[in-house]
C-alpha angles and dihedrals in degrees: 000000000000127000095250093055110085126188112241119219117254108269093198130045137217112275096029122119126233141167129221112264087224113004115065108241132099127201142171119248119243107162128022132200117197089223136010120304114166127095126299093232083055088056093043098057094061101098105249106244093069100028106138123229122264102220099068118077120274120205128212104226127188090225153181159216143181087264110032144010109228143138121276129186109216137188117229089239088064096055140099127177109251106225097182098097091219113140131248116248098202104130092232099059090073080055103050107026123060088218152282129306133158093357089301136107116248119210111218115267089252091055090053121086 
């Protein structure tokens, strides 16, 4: 990395919930990498008009839709935070969270540091 790029800081945390800026689907973050880190065919295959920058964070998200529950891989300029409370219904996040409070994921006490 040169000396003129510089890493943000993560705007959004894990265990928070968030919602796509133009696709409808929410989630709820459970990894996130400070710039991109997925395959460059991946990247390739966003039309490029809307093909996000590299160099944001993007932010792995247990997420879903009216029809499915799957993963999706998100740049930070595509989300919003999701302020309904309502919980997500993907089968992992019993799994990997230890609930929901205050319209935020909790890792499992054996997960904090």
């Amino acid at each position: 990395m040169g000396e003129d790029q510089q890493i943000r800081a993560a705007k959004f945390a894990i265990g928070q919930i968030v919602k796509h800026r133009v696709y409808p689907f929410r989630g709820v973050i459970y990894d996130v990498d400070p710039t991109f880190n997925n395959t460059e065919e991946w990247w390739q295959s966003i039309p490029e008009a809307v093909r996000p920058k590299k160099d944001q964070p993007y932010y792995h998200l247990f997420a879903e839709n009216e029809q499915a529950t799957y993963e999706a891989y998100v740049s930070e300029q595509n989300l919003l935070p999701d302020d309904s409370n309502k919980p997500i219904s993907h089968p992992a996040v019993k799994d990997f969270f230890a609930g929901l409070e205050d319209g935020r994921y909790l890792y499992p006490s054996h997960l904090q540091s």
